[in-house]
N, C-alpha and C positions, 0 to 999 in steps of 0.2 A: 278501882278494884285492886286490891292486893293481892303478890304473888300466891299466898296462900290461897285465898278465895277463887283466884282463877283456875290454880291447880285444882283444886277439888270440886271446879265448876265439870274441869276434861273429865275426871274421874267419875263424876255424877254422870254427865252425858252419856258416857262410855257406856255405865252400870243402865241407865233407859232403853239406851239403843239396844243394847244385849238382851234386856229382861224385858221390856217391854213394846220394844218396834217404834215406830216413827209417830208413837201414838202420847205424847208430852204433852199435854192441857197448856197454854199460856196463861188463860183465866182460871183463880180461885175464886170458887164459892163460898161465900161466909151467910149462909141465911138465903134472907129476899136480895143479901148485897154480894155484886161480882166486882171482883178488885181486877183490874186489867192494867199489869204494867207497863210503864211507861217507855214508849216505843225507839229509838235512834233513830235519827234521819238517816235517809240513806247514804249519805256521804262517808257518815261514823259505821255505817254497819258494814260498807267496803270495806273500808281500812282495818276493822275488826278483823275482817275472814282473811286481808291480804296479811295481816300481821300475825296473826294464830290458824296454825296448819292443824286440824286438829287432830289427823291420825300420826304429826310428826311431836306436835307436842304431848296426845296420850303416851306415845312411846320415851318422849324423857322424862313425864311423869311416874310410869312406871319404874323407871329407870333409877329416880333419883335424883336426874337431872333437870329438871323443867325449872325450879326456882336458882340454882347459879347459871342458868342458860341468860335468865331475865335479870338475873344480879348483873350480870357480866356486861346487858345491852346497856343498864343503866351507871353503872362506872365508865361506861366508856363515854357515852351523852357527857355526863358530869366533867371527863379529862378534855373531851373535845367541847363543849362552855369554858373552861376555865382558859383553854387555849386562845380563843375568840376572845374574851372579855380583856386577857393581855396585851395582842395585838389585832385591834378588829380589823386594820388596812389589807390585812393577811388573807381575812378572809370573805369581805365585803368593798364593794366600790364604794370610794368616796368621791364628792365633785373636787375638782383640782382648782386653783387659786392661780389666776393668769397674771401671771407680773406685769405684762404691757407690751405692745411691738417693738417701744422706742425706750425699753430699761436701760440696754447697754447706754443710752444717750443720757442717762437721768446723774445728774450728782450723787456724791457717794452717800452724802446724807440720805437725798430723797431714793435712792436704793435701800440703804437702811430702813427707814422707813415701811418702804414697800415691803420686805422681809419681816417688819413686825407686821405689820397688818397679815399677813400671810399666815403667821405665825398665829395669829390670833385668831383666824380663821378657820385654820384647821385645826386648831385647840377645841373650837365650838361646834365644830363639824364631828368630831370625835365623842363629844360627848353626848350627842343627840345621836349620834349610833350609839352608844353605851347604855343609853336609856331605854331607848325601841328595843334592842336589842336584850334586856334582861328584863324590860316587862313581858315580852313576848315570848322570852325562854322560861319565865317563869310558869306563866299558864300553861306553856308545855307539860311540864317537869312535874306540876300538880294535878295534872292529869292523865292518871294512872288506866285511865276508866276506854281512853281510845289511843294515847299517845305513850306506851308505857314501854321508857326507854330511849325514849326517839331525841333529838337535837338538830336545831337548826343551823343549818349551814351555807353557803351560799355569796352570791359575787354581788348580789341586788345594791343598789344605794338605797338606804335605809331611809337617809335624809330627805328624801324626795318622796315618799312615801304622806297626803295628805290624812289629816286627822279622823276623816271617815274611813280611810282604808283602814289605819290604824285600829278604829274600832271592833270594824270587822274581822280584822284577823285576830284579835282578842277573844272575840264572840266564836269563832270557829277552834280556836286552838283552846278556849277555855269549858266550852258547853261538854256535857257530857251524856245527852240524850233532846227528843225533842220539847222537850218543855223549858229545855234552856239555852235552844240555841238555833237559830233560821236556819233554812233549810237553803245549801251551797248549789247550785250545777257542778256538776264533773265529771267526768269521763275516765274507765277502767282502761290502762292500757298492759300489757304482757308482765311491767314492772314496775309498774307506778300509776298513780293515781292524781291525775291533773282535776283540782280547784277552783271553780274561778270564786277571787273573792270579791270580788267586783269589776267594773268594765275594765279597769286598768289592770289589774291585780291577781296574778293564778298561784298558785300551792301546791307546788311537785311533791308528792310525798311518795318515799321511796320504803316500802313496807322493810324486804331483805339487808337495809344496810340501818334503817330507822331514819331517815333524815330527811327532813325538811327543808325546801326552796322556795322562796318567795321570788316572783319573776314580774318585772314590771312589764307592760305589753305599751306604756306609750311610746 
């Protein structure tokens, strides 16, 4: 949904609520045929109401301000991505590369050695965060509809992260109603919105700051 459209979604509501009380059809009639749109899971309808205040955002719509309020959330997602994808060790765990008990014993060569391996190690470790990491922020970042503004952030090892998990948080960061997306557990707390995206795997989503955590639980 675009800043436009959601601005003039608060402005529409406003003008119901006003004019005509708590009384807003969800189903249109067309004939013999009822069109019933298509509904959120409830995980996305939390994070809808934790994300949009709607008597704070009618008032910067009024204002003028409602769309650089949400300019603003989504420059800042975009400088905090570009930060992450520069130095992802900055902002995520990587596994660390054990040289050996007995290196200081090793030849200079077979030290050498150990150090490229090392080296090559975390070269590939790096880039398997880089990957997870910009597919994952991508579906964020295209989805304006629950996630608009938000950026992922966080200590998690990426790398460890199996190819089902991976799905699934794809499928959660990507859907944007129930027709396109399973339906999560999670639980409302005072400031955040815990995920589970599967037995291993929870999704802090932090409405007030826009950020997202992936938390491994093994």
């Amino acid at each position: 949904m675009t800043k436009r459209k959601k601005c003039g979604k608060i402005l529409l509501a406003a003008i119901a609520l006003i004019g005509f009380g708590a009384a807003g059809a969800a189903a249109q009639n067309y004939g013999n045929y009822i069109y019933i749109p298509v509904q959120k899971q409830d995980f996305q309808v939390a994070i809808e109401k934790a994300t949009f205040h709607f008597w704070q955002d009618l008032g910067l719509a009024l204002k003028g301000e409602y769309a650089d309020t949400q300019k603003a959330y989504a420059l800042s997602a975009k400088r905090t991505s570009k930060l992450i994808t520069r130095d992802p060790q900055a902002f995520f765990s990587m596994p660390s590369f054990d040289l050996g008990k007995n290196f200081e014993q090793l030849s200079e060569e077979e030290k050498l050695a150990k150090y490229l391996e090392r080296e090559v190690f975390v070269a590939a470790q790096m880039q398997t965060v880089l990957t997870r990491y910009n597919a994952l922020q991508k579906a964020i970042s295209e989805n304006q509809e629950i996630f608009p503004g938000y950026v992922l952030v966080g200590k998690t090892d990426l790398t460890t992260l199996s190819e089902a998990t991976m799905r699934n948080l794809l499928n959660l960061f990507g859907g944007t109603n129930s027709s396109n997306t399973p339906a999560f557990a999670f639980q409302e707390f005072a400031n955040r919105i815990v995920i589970s995206a599967d037995q291993t795997t929870l999704v802090i989503v932090f409405p007030s700051q826009r950020h997202l955590v992936i938390i491994s639980t093994k």
